[in-house]
BATORLO-988432 format. One record per residue: residue number from 1; x, y, z of N, C-alpha, C in turn. Coordinates in Angstrom, 1 decimal, decimal comma. Layout:
N
{node NUM; {X; Y; Z}; {X; Y; Z}; {X; Y; Z}}
...
% end
This chain:
92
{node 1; {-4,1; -22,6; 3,8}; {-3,1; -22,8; 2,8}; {-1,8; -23,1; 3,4}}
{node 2; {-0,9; -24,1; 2,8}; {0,3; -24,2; 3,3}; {1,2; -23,6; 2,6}}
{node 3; {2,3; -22,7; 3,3}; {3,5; -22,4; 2,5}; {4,3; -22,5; 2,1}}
{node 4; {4,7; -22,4; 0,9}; {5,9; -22,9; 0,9}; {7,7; -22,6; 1,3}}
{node 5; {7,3; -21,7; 1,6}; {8,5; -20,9; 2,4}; {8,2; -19,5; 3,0}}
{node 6; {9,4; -19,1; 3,7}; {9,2; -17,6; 4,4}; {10,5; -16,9; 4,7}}
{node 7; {10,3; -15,9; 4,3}; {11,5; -14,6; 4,3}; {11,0; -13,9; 5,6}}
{node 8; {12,6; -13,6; 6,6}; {12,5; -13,1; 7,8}; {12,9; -11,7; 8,2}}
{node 9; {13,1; -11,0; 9,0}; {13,6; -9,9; 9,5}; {15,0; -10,1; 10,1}}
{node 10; {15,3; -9,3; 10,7}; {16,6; -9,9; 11,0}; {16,3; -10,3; 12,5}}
{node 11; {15,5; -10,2; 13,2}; {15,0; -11,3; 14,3}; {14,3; -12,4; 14,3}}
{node 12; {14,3; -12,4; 13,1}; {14,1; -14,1; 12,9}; {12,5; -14,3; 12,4}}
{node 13; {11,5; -13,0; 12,8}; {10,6; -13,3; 12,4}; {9,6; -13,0; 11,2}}
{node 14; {8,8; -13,7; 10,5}; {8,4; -13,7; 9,5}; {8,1; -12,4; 8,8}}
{node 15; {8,5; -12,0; 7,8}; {8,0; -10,6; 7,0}; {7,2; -11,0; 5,6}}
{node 16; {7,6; -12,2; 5,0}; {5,8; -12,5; 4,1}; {6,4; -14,2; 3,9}}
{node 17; {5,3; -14,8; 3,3}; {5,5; -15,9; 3,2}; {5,2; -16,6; 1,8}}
{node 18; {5,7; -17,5; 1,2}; {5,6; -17,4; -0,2}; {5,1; -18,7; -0,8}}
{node 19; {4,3; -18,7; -1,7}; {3,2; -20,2; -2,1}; {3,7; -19,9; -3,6}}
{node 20; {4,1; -21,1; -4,0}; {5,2; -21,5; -5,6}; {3,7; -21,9; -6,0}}
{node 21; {2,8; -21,4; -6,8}; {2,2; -21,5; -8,3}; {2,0; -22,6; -9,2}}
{node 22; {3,5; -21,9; -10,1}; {3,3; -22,7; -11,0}; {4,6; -22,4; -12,0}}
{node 23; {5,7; -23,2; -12,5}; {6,8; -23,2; -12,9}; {6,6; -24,0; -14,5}}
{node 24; {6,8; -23,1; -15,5}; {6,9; -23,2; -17,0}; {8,2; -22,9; -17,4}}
{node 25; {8,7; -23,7; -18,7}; {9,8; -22,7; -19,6}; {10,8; -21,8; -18,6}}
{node 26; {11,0; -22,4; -17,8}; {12,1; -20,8; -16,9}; {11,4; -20,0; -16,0}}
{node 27; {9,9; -19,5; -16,1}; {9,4; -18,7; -15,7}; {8,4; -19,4; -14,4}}
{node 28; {8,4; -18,6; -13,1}; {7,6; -18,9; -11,8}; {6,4; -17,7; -11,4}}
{node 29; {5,6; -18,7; -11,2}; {4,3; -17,6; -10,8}; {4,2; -18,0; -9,5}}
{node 30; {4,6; -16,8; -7,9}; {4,3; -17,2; -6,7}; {3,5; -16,2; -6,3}}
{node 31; {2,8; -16,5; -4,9}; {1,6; -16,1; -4,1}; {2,7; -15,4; -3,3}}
{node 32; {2,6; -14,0; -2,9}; {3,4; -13,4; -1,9}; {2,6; -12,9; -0,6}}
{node 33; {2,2; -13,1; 0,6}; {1,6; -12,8; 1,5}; {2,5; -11,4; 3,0}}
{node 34; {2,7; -10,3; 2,4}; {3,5; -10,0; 3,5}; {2,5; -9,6; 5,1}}
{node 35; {3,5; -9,6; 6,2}; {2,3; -10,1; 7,4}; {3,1; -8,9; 8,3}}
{node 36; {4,7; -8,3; 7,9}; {5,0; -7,2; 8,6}; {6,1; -6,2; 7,5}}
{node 37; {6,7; -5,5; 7,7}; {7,2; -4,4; 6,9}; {8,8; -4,9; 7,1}}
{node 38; {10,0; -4,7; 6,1}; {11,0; -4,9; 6,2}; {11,6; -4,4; 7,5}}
{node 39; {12,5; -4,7; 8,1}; {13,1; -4,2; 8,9}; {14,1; -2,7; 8,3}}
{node 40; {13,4; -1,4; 9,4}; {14,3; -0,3; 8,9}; {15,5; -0,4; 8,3}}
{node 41; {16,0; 0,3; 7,0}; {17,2; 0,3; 6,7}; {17,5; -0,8; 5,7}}
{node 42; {16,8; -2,1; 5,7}; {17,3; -3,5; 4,8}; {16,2; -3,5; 3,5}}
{node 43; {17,2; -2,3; 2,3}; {16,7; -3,1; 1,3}; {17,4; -3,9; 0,7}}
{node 44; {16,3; -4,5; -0,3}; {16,8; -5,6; -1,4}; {16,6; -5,4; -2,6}}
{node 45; {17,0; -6,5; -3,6}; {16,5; -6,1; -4,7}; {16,5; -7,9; -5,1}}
{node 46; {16,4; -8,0; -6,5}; {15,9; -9,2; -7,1}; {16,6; -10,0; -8,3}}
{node 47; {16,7; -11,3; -8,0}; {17,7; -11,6; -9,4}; {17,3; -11,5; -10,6}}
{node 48; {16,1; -11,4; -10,4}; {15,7; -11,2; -12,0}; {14,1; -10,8; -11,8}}
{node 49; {13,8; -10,2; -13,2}; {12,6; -9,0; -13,7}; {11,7; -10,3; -13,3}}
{node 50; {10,3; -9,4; -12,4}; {9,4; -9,5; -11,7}; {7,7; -8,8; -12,5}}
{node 51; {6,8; -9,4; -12,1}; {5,8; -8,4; -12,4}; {5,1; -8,5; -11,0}}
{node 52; {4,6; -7,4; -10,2}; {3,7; -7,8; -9,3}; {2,3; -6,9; -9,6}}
{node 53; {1,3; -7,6; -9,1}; {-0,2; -7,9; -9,4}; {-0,2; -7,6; -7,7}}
{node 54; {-1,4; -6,5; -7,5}; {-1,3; -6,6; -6,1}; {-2,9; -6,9; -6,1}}
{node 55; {-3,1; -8,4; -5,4}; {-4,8; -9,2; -5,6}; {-5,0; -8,0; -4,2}}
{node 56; {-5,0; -8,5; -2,9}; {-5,9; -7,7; -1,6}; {-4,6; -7,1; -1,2}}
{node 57; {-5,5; -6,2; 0,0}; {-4,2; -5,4; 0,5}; {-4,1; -4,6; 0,3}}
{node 58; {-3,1; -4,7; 0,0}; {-1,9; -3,5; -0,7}; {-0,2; -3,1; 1,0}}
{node 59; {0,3; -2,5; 0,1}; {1,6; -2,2; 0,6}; {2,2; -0,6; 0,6}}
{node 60; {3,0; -0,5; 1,2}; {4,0; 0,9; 1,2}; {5,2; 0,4; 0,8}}
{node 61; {5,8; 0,9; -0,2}; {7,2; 0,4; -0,6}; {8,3; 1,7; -0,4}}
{node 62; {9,3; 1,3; -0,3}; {10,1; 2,2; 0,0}; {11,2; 2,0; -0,7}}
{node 63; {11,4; 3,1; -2,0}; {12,7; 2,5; -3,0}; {14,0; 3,8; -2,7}}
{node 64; {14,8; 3,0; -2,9}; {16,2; 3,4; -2,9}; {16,6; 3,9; -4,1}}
{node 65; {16,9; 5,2; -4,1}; {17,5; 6,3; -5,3}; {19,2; 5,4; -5,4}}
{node 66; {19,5; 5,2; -4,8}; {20,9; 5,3; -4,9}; {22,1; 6,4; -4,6}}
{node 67; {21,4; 7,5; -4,9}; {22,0; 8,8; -5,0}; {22,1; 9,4; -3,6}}
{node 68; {23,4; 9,4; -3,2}; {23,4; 9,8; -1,7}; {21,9; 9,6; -0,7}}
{node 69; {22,0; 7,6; -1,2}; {20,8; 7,3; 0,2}; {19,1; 8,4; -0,1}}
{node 70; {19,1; 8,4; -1,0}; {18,1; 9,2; -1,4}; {16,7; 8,3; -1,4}}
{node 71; {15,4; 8,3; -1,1}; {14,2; 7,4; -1,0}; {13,4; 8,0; -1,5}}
{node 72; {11,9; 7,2; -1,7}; {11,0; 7,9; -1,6}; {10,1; 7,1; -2,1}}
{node 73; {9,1; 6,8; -1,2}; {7,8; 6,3; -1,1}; {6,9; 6,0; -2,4}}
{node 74; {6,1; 4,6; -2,1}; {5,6; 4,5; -3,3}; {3,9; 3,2; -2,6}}
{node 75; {3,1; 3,4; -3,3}; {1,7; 2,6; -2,4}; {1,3; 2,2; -3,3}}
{node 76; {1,0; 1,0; -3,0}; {0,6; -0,2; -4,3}; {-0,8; -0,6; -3,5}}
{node 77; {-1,6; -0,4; -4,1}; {-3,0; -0,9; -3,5}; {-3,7; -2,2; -4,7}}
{node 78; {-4,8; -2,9; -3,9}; {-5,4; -4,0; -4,6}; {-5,9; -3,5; -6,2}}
{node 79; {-5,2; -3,9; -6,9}; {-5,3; -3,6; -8,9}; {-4,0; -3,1; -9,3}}
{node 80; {-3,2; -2,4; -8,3}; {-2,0; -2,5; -8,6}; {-1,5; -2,8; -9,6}}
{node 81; {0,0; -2,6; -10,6}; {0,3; -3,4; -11,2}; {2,0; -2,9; -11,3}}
{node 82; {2,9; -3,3; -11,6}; {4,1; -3,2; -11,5}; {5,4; -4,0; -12,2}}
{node 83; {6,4; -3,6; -12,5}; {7,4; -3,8; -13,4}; {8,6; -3,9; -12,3}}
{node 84; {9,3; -5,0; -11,4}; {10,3; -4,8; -11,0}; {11,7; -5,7; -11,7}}
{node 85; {12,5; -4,5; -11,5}; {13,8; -5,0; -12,2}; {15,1; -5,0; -11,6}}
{node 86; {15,8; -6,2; -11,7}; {16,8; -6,6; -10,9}; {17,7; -5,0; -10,2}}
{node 87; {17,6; -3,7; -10,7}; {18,5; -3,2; -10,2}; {17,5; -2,4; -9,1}}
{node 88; {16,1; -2,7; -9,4}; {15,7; -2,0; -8,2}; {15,6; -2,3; -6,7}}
{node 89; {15,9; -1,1; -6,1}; {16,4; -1,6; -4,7}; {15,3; -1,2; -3,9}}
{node 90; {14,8; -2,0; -2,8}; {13,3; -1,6; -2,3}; {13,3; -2,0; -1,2}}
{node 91; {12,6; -1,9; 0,0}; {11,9; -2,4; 1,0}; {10,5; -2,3; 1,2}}
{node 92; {9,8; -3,1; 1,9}; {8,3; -3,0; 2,0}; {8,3; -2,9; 3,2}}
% end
């Protein structure tokens, strides 16, 4: 499969790589493949409300309370399903 793009670490190397679907009405369905874990310390969050479907795999997510740096783990395995929203702050 070819990709269509890829999000890095802060050394430059790949952390998942992303395959664009299919684009309707405003809304995008993409393939997310991640291949390593965020780099310690760097989360993110999203411009806008997400749903993830987790097909194989699965992940360890790591979300951010906000509240004095506060975390706490979360594992998404294959059937997965999820609701992310722009103010959620996470790393994988």
């Amino acid at each position: 499969m070819k990709w269509d793009e890829w999000r890095g670490s802060l050394d430059g190397r790949p952390v998942m790589y992303i395959k664009r679907l299919l684009r309707v009405a405003g809304f995008r369905l993409d393939l997310h493949k991640f291949v390593r874990a965020d780099d310690e310390g760097c989360f993110h969050t999203h411009p806008a409300y997400a749903i993830r479907i987790i097909v194989w795999g699965g992940y360890e997510e790591q979300v951010d309370m906000g509240a004095a740096r506060l975390t706490y783990f979360r594992v998404w395995r294959p059937g997965s399903m999820g609701l992310i929203a722009p103010r959620d702050c996470h790393r994988v």
